[in-house]
C-alpha positions in Angstrom: 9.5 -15.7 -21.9 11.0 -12.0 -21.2 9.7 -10.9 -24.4 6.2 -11.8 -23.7 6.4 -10.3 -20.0 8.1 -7.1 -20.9 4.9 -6.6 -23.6 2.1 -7.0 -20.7 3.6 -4.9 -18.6 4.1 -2.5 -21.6 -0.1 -2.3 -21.8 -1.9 -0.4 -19.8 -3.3 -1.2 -16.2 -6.8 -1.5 -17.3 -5.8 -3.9 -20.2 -3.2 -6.1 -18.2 -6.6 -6.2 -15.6 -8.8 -7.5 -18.1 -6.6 -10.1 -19.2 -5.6 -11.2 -15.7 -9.1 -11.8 -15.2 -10.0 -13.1 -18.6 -6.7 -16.0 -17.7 -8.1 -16.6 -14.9 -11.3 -17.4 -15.9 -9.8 -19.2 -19.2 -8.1 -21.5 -16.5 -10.9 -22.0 -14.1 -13.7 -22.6 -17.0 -10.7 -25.0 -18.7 -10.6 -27.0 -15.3 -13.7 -27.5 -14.8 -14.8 -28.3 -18.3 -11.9 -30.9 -18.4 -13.4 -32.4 -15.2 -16.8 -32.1 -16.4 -15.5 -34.6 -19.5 -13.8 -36.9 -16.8 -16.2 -37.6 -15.3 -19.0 -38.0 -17.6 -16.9 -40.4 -20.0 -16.2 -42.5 -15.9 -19.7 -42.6 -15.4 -21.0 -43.7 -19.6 -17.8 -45.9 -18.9 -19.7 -47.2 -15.5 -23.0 -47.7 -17.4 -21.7 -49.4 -20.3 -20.1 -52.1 -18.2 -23.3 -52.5 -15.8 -25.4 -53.0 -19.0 -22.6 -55.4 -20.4 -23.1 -57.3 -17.1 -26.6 -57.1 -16.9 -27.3 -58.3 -20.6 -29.3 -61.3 -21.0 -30.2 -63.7 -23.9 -32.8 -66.2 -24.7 -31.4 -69.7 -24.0 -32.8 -70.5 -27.6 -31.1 -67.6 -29.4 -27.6 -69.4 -27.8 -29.3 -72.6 -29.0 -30.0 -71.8 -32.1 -26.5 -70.0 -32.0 -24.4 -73.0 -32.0 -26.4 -75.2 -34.1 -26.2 -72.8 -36.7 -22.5 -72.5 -35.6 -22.3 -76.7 -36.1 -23.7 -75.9 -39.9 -27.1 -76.8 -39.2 -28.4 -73.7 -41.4 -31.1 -72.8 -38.7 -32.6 -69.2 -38.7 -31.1 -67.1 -36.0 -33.3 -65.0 -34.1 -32.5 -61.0 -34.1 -30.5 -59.7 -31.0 -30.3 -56.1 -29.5 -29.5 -53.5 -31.9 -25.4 -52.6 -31.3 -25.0 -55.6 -29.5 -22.9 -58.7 -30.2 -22.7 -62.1 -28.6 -20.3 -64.6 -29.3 -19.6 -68.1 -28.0 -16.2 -69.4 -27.0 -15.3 -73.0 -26.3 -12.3 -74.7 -24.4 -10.1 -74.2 -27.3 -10.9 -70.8 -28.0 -12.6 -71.4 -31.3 -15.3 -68.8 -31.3 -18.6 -68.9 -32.7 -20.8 -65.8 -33.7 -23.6 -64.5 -35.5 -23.0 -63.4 -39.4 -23.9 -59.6 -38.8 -21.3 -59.3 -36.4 -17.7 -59.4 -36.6 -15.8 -61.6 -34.3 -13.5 -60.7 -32.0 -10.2 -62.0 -30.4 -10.1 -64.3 -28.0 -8.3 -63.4 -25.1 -6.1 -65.3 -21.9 -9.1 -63.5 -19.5 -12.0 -65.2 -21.6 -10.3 -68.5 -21.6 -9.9 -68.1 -17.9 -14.0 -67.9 -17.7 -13.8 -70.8 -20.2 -12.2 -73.2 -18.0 -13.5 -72.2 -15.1 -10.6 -70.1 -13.5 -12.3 -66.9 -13.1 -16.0 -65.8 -12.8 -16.0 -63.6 -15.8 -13.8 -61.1 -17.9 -14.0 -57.5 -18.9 -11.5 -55.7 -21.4 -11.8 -53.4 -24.3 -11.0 -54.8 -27.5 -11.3 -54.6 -32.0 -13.3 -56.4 -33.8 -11.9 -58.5 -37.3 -13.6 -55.1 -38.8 -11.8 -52.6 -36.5 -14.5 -51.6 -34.6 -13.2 -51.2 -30.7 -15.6 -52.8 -28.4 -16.3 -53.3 -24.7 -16.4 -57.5 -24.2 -18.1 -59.1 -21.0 -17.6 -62.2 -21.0 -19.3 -65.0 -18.0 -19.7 -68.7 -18.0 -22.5 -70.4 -19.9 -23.8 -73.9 -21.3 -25.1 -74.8 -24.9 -26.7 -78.5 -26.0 -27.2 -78.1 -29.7 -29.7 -81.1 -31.3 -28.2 -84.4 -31.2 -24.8 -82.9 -29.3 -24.3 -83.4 -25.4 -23.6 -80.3 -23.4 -20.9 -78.2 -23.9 -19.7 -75.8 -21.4 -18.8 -72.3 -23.1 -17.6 -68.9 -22.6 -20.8 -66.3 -23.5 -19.3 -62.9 -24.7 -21.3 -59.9 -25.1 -19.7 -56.6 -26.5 -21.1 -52.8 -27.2 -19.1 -50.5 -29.8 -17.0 -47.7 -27.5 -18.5 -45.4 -29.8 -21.4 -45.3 -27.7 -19.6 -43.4 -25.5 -16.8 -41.7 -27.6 -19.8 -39.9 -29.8 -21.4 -38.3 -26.8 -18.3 -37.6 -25.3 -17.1 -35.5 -28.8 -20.3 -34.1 -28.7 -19.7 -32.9 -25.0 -16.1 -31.8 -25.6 -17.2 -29.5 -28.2 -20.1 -28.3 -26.3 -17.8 -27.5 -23.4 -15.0 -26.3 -25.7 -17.7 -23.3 -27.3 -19.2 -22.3 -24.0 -16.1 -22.5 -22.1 -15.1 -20.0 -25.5 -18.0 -18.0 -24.7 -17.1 -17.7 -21.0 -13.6 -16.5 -21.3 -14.6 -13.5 -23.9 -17.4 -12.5 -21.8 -14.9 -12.6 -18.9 -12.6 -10.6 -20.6 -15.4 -8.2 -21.2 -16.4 -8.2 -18.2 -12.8 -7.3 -16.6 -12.4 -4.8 -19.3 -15.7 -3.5 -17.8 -14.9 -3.7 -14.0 -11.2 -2.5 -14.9 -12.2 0.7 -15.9 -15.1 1.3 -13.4 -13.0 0.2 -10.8 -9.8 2.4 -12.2 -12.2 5.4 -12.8 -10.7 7.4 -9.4 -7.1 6.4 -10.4 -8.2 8.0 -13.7 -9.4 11.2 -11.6 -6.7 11.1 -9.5 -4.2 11.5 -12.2 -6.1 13.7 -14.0 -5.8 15.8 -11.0 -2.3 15.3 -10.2 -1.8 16.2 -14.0 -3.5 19.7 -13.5 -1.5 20.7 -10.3 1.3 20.4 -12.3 0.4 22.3 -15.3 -1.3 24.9 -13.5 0.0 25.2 -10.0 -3.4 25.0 -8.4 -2.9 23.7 -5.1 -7.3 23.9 -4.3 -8.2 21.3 -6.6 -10.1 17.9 -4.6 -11.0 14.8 -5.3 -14.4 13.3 -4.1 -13.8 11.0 -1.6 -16.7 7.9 -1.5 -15.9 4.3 0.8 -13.4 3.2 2.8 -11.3 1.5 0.1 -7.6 1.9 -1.1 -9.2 4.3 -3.9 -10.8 5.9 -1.1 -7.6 6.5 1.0 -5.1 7.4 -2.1 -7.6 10.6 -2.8 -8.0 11.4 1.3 -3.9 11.5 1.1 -3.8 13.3 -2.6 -6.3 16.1 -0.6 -4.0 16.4 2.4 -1.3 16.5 0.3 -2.2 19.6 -1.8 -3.8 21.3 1.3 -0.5 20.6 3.2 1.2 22.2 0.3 -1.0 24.9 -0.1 -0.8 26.1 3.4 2.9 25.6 3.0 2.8 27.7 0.0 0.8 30.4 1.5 3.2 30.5 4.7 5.7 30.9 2.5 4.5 34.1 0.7 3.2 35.4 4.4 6.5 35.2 5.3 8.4 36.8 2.6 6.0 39.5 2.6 6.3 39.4 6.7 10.1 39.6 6.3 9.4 42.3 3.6 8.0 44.5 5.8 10.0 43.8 8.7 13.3 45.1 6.5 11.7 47.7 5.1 11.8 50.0 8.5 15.2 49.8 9.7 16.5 49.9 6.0 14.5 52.6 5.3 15.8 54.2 8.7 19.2 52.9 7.8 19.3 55.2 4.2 18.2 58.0 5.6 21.1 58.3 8.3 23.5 57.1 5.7 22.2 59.9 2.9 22.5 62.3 5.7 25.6 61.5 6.5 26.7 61.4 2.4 24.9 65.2 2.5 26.9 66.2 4.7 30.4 65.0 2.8 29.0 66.4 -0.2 28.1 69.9 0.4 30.7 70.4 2.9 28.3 71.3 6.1 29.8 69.4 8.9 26.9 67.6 11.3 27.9 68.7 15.2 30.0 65.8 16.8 27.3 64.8 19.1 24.4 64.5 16.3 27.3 62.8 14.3 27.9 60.4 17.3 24.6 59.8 17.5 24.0 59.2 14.2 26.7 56.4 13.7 25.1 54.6 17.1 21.9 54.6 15.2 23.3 53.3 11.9 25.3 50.5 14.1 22.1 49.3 16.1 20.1 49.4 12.5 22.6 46.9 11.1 22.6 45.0 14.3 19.0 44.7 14.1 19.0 43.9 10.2 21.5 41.2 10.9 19.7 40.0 13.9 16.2 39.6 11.7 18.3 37.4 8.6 19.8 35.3 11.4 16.2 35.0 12.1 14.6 34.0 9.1 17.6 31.9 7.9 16.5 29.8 11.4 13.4 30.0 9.8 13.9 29.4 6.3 15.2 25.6 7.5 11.9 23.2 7.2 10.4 22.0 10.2 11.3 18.2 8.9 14.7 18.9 8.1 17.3 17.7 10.5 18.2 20.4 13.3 21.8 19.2 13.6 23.8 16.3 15.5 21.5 15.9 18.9 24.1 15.7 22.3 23.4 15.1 25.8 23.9 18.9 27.2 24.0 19.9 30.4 20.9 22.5 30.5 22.0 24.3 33.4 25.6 25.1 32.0 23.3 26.6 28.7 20.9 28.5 31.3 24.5 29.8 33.1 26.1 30.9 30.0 22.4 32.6 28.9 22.3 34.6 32.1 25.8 35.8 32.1 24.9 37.2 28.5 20.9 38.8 29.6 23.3 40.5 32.5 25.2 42.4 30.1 22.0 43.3 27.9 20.3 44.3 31.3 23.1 46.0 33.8 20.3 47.7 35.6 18.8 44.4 36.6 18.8 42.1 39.4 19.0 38.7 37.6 17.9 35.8 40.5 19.3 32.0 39.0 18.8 28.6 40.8 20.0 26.0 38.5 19.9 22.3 39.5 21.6 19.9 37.4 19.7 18.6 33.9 20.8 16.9 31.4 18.9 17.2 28.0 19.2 15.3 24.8 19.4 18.7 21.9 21.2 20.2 19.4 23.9 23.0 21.9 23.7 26.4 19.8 19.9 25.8 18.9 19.4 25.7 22.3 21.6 27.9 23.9 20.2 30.4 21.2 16.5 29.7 22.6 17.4 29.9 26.9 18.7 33.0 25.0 15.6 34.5 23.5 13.6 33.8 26.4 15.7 35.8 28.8 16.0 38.8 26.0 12.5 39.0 26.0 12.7 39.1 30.1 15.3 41.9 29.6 13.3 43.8 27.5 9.9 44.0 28.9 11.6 44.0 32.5 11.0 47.6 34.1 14.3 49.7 34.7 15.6 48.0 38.3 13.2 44.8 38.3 13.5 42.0 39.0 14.1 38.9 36.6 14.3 35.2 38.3 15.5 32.2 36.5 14.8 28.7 38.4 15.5 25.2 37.0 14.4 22.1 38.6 13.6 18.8 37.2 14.1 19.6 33.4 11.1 23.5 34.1 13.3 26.1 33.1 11.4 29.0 34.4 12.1 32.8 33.4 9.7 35.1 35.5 10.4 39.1 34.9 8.2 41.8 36.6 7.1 43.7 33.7 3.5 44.6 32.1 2.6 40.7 31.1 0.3 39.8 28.1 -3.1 40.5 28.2 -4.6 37.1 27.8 -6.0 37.8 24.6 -2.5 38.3 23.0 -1.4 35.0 24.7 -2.5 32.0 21.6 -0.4 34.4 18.9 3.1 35.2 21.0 4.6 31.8 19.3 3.3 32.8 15.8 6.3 34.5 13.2 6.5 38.1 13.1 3.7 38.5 16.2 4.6 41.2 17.7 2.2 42.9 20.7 0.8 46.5 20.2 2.6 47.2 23.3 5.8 46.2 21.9 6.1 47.6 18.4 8.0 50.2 19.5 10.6 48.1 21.1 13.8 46.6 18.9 12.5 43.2 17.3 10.8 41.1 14.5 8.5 39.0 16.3 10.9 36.0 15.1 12.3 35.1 18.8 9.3 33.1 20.7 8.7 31.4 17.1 12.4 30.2 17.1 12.4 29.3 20.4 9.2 27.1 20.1 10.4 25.3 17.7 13.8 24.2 19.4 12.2 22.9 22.1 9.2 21.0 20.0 12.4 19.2 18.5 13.9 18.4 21.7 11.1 16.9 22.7 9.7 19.1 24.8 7.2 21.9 25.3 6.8 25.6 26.4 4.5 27.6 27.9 3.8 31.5 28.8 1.8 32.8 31.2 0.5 35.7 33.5 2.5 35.5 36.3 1.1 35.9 40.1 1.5 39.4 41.4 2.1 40.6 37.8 5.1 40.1 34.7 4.7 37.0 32.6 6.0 33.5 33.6 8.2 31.7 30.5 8.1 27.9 31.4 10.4 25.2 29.1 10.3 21.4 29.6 12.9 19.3 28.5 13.1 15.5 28.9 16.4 14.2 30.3 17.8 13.3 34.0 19.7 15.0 36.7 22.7 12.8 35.3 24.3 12.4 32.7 24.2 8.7 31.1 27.1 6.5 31.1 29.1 6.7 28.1 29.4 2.9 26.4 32.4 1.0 26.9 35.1 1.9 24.6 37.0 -1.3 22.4 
């Protein structure tokens, strides 16, 4: 049984379609044609036995019957065509015309005989082999000169009245129900590969993405079937990867040209300070100075933009690290105390009520972080920079320029940087990293113009003012 199984499943759909439907039609057609013969050969069995039952003969032909039976020599009328009668006595001697054959006697026609039952109906052979249908019902003969005789009457029809038509119908149902299964098949073979004609496309697409990397192929989309939905997915599929593709160039050529400053600045401090070693001209000690401060903040910055884009570089599905229930406000504490030293010359205002978040700690921290750099950095010398959480809104308001509010829907995109601020240290990375944390904390955040002036940063995290109860240990 494997063997067989492993072989259909070894042909293709389309054929292992068509011959699904071509069984099931096979079975259906086969039921109903063996049905069909059931009951037609009940019903010609029905009719015979009415007819047998219904059959009447001349009181003269049973007359003439059993004189001729006593050896009288009288003519005996003809009978129905097919149809024998025979006469039965108490003894069971039997008594029939010479064209038929007789037949057996059995315990049911002696029964009628003597009175015990009403009539009798069996199947039976003739003395020639010929199987009959017998009726058999009470009757009464006087033949000339004899008294009365009381007598069993049988009438019987060959059963090949109804076994002919019935071979004739069995092979009539046997060739149609022949034709029906190879038109089904046809027909299956037909509706399997209309019906399998997307699949076909589909493939035929997914086939050519992978040959040729061509992410703007589409398939037509008609209905609302399962066809219908595979090629919806299939398009969003390439289109997601496509856009995933082309983000992926933007940002290497983004990155690209975010490295290519400060390593181009980078080379040219470190050739002149080579220069200098090599022809023997010393550089003065306070262009010297300042040259090694510049080469120290360039590779502070470089390192600062691959931290960045290694943030970056993780998918947005992949998994951001063991989540913890974190005290927010200890982050926002440890943030400040950091944004202080970046920003001595600034008056740093915090009021941090207790909130406790569900995130990943350093991804976090790193974001409270970001947002109060940028505070720092766009904060005029001597502002003011205020820091207020309360109910899971962190809030970082500086007093700086702001964004004009066409700038606002791009200040989360990667490498975004303002026109104001391309002169300030940066890639444009921070707000996008930051944005990200929080979306996978479950939260959201917001920047806005801020009343009086400066620009308002606004995170919200879900959690509680507690911390939940840690489960019973054991």
């Amino acid at each position: 049984m494997t063997g067989p199984l492993r072989r259909i499943r070894a042909l293709p759909l389309r054929s292992r379609l068509a011959l699904l439907v071509a069984t099931a039609v096979a079975v259906a057609v086969a039921a109903v044609a063996v049905a069909c013969w059931f009951v037609t050969k009940a019903q010609l069995e029905h009719q015979q036995d009415t007819s047998l039952r219904n059959t009447t003969v001349d009181g003269r032909y049973l007359t003439s019957l059993y004189s001729y039976c006593l050896g009288t020599g009288q003519q005996l009328p003809r009978t129905d065509s097919g149809l024998t009668v025979q006469l039965i006595d108490a003894q069971g001697t039997v008594c029939t015309d010479p064209e038929s054959a007789a037949l057996p006697v059995t315990a049911s026609d002696l029964a009628v005989v003597n009175g015990e039952r009403p009539t009798a109906l069996h199947s039976s052979t003739d003395a020639d082999g010929v199987k009959m249908r017998v009726f058999t019902k009470p009757g009464e003969v006087k033949g000339v000169g004899q008294p009365s005789l009381k007598i069993g009457i049988s009438f019987a029809r060959p059963l090949s009245e109804i076994d002919k038509p019935l071979t004739t119908l069995a092979w009539v149902l046997l060739i149609v129900s022949g034709i029906g299964v190879v038109g089904a098949g046809a027909a299956g073979l037909w509706v399997a590969r209309s019906g399998l004609r997307p699949v076909d496309e589909l493939t035929e697409a997914v086939e050519h993405v992978a040959r040729t990397e061509d992410l703007t192929v589409r398939i037509p989309v008609e209905g609302e079937d399962e066809i219908a939905r595979l090629s919806r997915s299939f398009n969003s599929m390439t289109a997601s990867l496509a856009t995933s593709r082309d983000r992926q160039a933007q940002l290497i050529a983004d990155a690209g040209h975010e490295l290519r400053t400060p390593l181009t600045s980078l080379r040219t401090n470190v050739e002149l300070l080579a220069r200098s070693d090599e022809t023997g001209r010393a550089i003065p000690p306070d262009d010297r100075r300042a040259l090694m401060t510049s080469v120290k903040a360039q590779m502070t910055e470089l390192a600062s933009l691959i931290g960045d884009l290694q943030e970056l570089a993780r998918p947005d599905a992949a998994d951001p690290g063991p989540l913890q229930v974190i005290a927010l406000h200890d982050i926002a504490r440890t943030a400040l105390d950091r944004a202080r030293l970046r920003g001595p010359e600034l008056t740093i205002t915090a009021e941090l009520a207790p909130w406790y978040v569900r995130a990943e700690p350093a991804a976090l921290e790193r974001a409270v972080v970001n947002v109060l750099d940028n505070a720092v950095k766009f904060s005029p010398h001597g502002g003011t920079i205020d820091v207020v959480l309360h109910r899971g809104e962190l809030m970082v308001r500086d007093h700086g320029p702001g964004i004009p509010a066409d700038e606002l829907p791009h200040v989360f995109e990667r490498f975004w940087r303002s026109p104001s601020a391309r002169q300030l240290p940066g890639s444009g990375l921070g707000l996008s990293i930051v944005a990200r944390t929080v979306q996978q904390a479950g939260g959201e955040i917001d920047l806005r113009p801020a009343e009086g002036g400066g620009t308002e940063a606004v995170i919200r995290l879900p959690g509680a003012p507690q911390p939940p109860p840690e489960p019973p240990r054991g």
